[in-house]
N, C-alpha and C positions, 0 to 999 in steps of 0.2 A: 817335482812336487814341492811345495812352500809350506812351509811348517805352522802350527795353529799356535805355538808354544805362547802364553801370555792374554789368551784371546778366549772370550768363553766360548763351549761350543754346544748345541743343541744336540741331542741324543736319541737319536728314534727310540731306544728301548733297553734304558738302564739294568730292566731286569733282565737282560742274556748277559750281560756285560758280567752283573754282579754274581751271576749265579757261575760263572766260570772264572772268576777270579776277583774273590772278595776283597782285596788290598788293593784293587783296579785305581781308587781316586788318589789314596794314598800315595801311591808310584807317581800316580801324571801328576800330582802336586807337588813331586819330590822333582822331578823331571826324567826321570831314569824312562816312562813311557811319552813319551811325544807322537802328538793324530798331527795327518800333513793332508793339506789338499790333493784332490787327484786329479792327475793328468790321464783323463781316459783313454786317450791316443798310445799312451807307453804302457799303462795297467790295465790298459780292456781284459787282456785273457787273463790277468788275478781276478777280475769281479765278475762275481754273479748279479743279474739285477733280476729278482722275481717280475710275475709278470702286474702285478702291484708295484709301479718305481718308489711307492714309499716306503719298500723294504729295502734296503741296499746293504749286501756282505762284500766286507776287502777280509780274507784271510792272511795272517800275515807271514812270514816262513816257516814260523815253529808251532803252526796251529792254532793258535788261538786267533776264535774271529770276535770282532767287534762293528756293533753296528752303528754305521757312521751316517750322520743329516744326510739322506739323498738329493733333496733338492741342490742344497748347497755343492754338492760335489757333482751333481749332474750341468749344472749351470756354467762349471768351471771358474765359481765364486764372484759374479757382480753382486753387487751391494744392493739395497734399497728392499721395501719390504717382498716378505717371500708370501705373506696371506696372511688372513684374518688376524689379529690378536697376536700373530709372532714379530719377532723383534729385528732390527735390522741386522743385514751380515756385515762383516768389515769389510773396507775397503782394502784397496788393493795396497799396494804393487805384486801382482803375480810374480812377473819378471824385472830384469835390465833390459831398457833399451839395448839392441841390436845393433851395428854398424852399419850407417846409411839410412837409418829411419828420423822422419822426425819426428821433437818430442812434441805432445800437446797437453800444455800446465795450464793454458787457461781459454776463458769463453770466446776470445778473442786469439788465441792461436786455432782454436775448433772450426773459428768463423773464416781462418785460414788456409784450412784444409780442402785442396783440390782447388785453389783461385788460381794458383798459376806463380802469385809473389814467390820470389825469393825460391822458386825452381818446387814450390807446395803447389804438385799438378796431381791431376785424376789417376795419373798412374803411380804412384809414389805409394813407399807404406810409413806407416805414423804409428807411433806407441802414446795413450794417454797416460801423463805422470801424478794426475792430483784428479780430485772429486772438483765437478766442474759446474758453475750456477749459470743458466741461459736466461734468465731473468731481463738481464739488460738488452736482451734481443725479441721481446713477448709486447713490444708497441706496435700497432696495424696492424699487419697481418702476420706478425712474429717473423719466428725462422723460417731463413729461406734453406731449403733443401739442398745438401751437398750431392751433386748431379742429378743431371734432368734427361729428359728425352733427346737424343742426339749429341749429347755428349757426358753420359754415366759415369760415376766412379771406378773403376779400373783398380785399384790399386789395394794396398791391404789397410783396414784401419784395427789396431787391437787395445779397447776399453783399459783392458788391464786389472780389469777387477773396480774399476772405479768406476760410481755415480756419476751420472748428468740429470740435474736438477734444471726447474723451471722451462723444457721446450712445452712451445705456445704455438699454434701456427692458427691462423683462421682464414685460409682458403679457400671457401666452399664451390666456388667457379673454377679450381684450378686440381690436377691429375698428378700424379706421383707426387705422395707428401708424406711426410715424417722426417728423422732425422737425417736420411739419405731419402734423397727424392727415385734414384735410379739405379743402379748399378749392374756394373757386365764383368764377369771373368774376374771376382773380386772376392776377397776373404776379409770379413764383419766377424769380430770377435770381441767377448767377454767386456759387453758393453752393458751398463745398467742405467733405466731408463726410470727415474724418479716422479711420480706424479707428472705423467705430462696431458697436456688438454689440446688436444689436434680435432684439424677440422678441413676435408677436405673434402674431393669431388670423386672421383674413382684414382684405384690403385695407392690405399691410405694404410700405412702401415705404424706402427710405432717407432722403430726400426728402419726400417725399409719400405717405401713406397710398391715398389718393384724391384724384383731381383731378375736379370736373366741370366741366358744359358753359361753357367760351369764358376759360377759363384757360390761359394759357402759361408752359410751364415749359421754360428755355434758358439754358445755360452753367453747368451744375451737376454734380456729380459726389460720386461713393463709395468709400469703400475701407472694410473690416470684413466683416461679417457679417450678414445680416439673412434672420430665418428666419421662417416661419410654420406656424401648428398646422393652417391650413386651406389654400385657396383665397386667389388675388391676392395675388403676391408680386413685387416686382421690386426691384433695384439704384437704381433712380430714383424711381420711382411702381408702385406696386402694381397701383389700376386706373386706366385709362386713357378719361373719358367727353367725346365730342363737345370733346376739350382738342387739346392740342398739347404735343410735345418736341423740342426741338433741341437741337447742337451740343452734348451731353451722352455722358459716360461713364462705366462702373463697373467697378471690380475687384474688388467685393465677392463673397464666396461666398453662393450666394443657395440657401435649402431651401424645399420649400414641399411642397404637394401638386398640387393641380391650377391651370395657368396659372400658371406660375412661369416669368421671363425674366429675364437678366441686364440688361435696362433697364427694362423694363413688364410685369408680369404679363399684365394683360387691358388689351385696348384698343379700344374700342365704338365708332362713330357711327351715326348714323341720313341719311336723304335728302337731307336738308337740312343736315347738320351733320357734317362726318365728322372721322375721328380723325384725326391725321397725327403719325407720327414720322421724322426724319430729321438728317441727319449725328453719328450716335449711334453710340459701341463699347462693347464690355465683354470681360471678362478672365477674369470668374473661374469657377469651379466652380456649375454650376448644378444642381441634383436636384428629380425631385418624382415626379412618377405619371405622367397626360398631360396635354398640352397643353404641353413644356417646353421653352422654347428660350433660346438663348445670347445674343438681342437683346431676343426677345418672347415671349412665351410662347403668344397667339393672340389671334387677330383676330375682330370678325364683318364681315360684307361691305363696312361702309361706315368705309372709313379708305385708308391710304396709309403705307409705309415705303420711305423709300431712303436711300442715298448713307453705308449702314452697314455692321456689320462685328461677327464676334464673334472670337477669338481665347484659347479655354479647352476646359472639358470638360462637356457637357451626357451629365446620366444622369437615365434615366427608365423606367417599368415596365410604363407602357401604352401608347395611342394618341399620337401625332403627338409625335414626337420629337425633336427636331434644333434 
C-alpha cells in the first residue's frame, strides 16, 4: 500500500467517520492516523464492497472502519478526472521500478515501447516514471498504436499511477486503435488516460483496441472521446477476448455503431476460457445502433460482469439497449 500522507483526499461520508471518532481530523493532521492506497490483490479479504461500489469499507485491526474514496482505490489510483465537478487524483509513483523493467519518463520513451530499439520488444515489461504529454504525436493521424494485428503487445506495461495527456489518433479506415492497438497474454495496468480524442474503424478502445486471450487489464481509466466508424468500441477496450478487466473506469463519451459500451465494446469467451469483467464504472454519453450499453455493450454466453455501475446517457436505435 502507498501512503496518502500530505495529499488531500476525498471522503465518501465524513459523517460515519465523525460520529465514531470525533478527533478523527485532528489525529490525521497530527500524523499519528495515516489513509494508504489499496492494493486489492493483498486486502481483498479486509474490504467489503456493497453492492453500490460507491460505498467502499476497509476495517482496520482494532475496529474502527472509515470510509475511503472507492473510485480512487478501486482504480488502483491513476490520475486524471474521476467525473463531473470532482477534482483530479494525484499521480503516481505507486511503486519502484522492478529489476529488468524498463523505465518510461517520457513521450518519446512511450513511442519506444515494443519497437524493438535497445532490446524495448513486445515481450518486455515497462514501469511509467512521470505524467506523460502525447501532444507532439497528435499531427495526421496522431498515435500509432503500440501492437497491431500479427504482432501484439506481449509483455507487461504498468502506468504507475501516472497520467498520459494529449493521445490524438484519427484513423477512421483503420482497426485496433487507442493507446495499445493489440495485445495477447499481456498485463496493462494502472494507466490514466487524460482527455483523449480517438477515432477509429472497429475494435477502438481507449486503452486497448483489442485485448486477446489471458491478458489482464486493471486499474486503468479514460476521460475524452473515443469514436468509431464501425463495430467494438469502448472507454477501456473495444473488444473483450477470453481477457479480463478490473477495478477500471471511464468518463469518456464513447460513439460507435454496433457493441459500443462505456467500458468494453464486445466481450467474448468460450468453455474453457471466459471473459470476466468487474468492479468497473463509467460516466459518459454512450451512442451507437444495437447492442449499446453504459458498462458493456454485449456479451456472448461465456463471461461474467459484476460489482459495476454506469451513471450517464446511453442512446441507441435498434436492438438491446441499455
Amino acid at each position: 500500500a502507498s501512503s496518502f500522507e500530505g495529499r488531500k483526499l476525498l471522503m465518501a461520508d465524513l459523517k460515519d467517520v465523525v460520529e465514531q471518532e470525533e478527533d478523527f481530523w485532528e489525529r490525521f493532521d497530527s500524523g499519528e492516523i495515516k489513509l494508504y492506497a489499496i492494493d486489492m490483490d493483498v486486502l481483498r479479504s479486509r474490504v467489503r464492497i456493497s453492492t453500490d461500489p460507491c460505498h467502499f469499507v476497509l476495517r482496520n485491526p482494532h475496529g474502527s472502519v472509515y470510509i475511503v474514496d472507492p473510485p480512487y482505490a478501486l482504480s488502483g489510483g491513476p490520475g486524471g478526472s474521476i467525473g463531473p465537478g470532482e477534482e483530479p487524483r494525484p499521480s503516481g509513483p505507486l511503486r519502484d521500478p522492478e529489476p529488468g523493467e524498463f523505465e518510461v519518463w517520457t513521450a518519446e520513451d512511450l513511442r519506444k515501447v515494443g519497437s524493438g530499439i535497445d532490446g524495448w520488444d513486445m515481450d518486455k515489461n515497462y514501469i511509467q516514471m512521470a505524467d506523460i504529454d502525447l501532444s507532439g504525436y497528435s499531427a495526421g493521424e496522431g498515435w500509432e498504436p503500440i501492437g497491431v494485428s500479427g504482432d501484439p503487445f506481449k509483455g507487461r506495461y504498468d502506468g504507475n499511477g501516472f497520467n498520459i495527456s494529449g493521445l490524438k489518433i484519427d484513423r477512421p479506415g483503420a482497426d485496433c486503435q487507442g493507446l495499445f492497438g493489440e495485445v495477447r497474454d499481456a498485463t496493462i495496468k494502472n494507466i490514466g488516460l487524460v482527455d483523449v480524442n480517438i477515432l477509429g474503424k472497429q475494435y477502438v478502445g481507449g486503452v486497448v483496441g483489442s485485448a486477446k486471450p489471458k491478458t489482464e487489464i486493471t486499474g486503468c481509466n479514460s476521460s475524452g472521446v473515443v469514436n468509431s466508424e464501425g463495430d467494438y468500441v469502448g472507454g477501456i477496450v473495444g473488444h473483450l477476448e477470453k481477457a479480463h478487466v478490473s477495478d477500471s473506469w471511464s468518463t469518456a463519451d464513447i460513439t460507435g455503431q454496433q457493441r459500443v459500451g462505456g467500458i468494453v465494446g464486445y466481450a467474448e469467451g468460450s468453455e474453457s476460457s471466459n471473459a470476466h469483467i468487474s468492479r468497473v464504472w463509467s460516466s459518459g454519453n454512450i451512442k451507437g445502433t444495437n447492442w449499446v450499453g453504459g458498462v458493456l455493450g454485449s456479451f456472448n454466453m461465456w463471461g461474467s460482469i459484476n460489482q459495476s455501475y454506469f451513471k450517464g446517457v446511453v442512446e441507441g436505435y435498434g436492438e438491446s439497449v441499455g
